[in-house]
N, C-alpha and C positions, 0 to 999 in steps of 0.2 A: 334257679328261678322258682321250682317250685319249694322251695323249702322259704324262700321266701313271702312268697304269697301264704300258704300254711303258717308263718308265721304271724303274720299279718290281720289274719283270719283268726287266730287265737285270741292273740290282744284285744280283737276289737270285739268279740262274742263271748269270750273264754271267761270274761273279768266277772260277769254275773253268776258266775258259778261259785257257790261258799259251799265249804265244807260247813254239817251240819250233824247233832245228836241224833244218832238214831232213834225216834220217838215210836214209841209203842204204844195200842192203847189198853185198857184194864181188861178185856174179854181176850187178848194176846198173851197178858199176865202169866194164868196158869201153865199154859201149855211150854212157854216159857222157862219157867222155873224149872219143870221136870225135865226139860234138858240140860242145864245148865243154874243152880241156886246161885243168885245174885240179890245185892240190898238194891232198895229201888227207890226212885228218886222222883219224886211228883210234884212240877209245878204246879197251883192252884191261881189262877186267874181269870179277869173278866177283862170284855170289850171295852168298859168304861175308867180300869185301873190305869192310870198313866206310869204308873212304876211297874206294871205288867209288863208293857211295851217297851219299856224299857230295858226291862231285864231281855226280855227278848231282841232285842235288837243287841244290844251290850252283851251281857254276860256271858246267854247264852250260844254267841256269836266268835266267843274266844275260843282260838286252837284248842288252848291247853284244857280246858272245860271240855271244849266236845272230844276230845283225844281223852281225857278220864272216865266222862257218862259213858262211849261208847265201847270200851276196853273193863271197867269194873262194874258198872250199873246196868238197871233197866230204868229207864228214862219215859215219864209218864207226863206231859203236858195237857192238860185238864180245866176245861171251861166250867166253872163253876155254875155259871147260868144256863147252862145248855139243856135242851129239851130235849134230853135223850133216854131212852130205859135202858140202863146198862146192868147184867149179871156179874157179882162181882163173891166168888166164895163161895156161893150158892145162895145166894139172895138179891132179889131186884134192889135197885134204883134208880128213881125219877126225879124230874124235878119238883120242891114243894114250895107252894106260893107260904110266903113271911110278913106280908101285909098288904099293902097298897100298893100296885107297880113294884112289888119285889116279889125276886124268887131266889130262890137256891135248893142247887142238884144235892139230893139226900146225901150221897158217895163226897160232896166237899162239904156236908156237916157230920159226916162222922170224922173226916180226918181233920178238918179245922177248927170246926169245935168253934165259933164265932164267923163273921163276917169281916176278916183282914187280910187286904190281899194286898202285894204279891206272897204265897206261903208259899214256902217249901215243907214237906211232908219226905223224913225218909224212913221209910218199910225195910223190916229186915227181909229174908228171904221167905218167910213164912205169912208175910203180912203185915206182923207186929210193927206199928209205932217206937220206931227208936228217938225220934226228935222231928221238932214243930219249931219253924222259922217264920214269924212273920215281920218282915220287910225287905227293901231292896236290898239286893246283895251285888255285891262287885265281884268280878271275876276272882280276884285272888284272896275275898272271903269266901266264895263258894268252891273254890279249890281246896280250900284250908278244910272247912266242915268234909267233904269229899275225902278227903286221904285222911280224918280222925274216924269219920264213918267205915273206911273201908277196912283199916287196921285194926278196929275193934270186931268187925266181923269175921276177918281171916285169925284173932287168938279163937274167937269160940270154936 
């Protein structure tokens, strides 16, 4: 009986539970690395991207994506609009207004270099810019960039 009812009780609670990318944010970065050098993998989005939400909802909601990010990556999810001062290297940033009712966080104009979102941005383990993605990706285009990212860092 009781394994039945525990059963029961799973089904009916259990089912909102998703495995998910261990996300970390850029002030975690450092400390990070010096445990362990990983290439790292930063979405770049906003509240009003509907291919943001997408990709989050999709892409990065696949087994086989979150079983890579969180096995060979460090996984950086990053609001580009956000109002945040983040230390990143040893240098602030914030967000800078871009005109009327726009703004963008300094930390997504150095890695994006433009206003297109959803980016991906992957950092080797030192920081460096290895590749700039911009648009949606599908699970098994972002699998694909992932295992040529990660094989090119394990020859160096």
């Amino acid at each position: 009986m009781r394994c039945i009812i525990f059963f029961i009780f799973f089904n009916c609670f259990g089912l909102g539970v998703y495995a998910q990318a261990k996300a970390i944010s850029f002030e975690q970065l450092d400390e990070l690395q010096a445990i362990e050098a990983r290439p790292v993998v930063v979405f770049l989005y906003t509240n009003w991207c509907s291919y943001c939400t997408l990709m989050e909802q999709k892409t990065f909601k696949n087994d086989h994506v979150i079983n890579r990010l969180n096995q060979d990556f460090y996984f950086i999810p990053f609001n580009a609009e956000q109002d945040k001062v983040l230390l990143y290297k040893g240098k602030e940033y914030a967000l800078k207004k871009r005109g009327i009712n726009t703004s963008q966080h300094e930390l997504a104009i150095k890695f994006v270099q433009s206003n297109a979102y959803p980016a991906i941005v992957f950092l080797d383990a030192n920081g460096e810019v290895i590749y700039r993605h911009f648009a949606y990706l599908r699970a098994k285009e972002l699998l694909y960039m992932l295992g040529v990212i990660h094989s090119q860092e394990n020859r160096l």
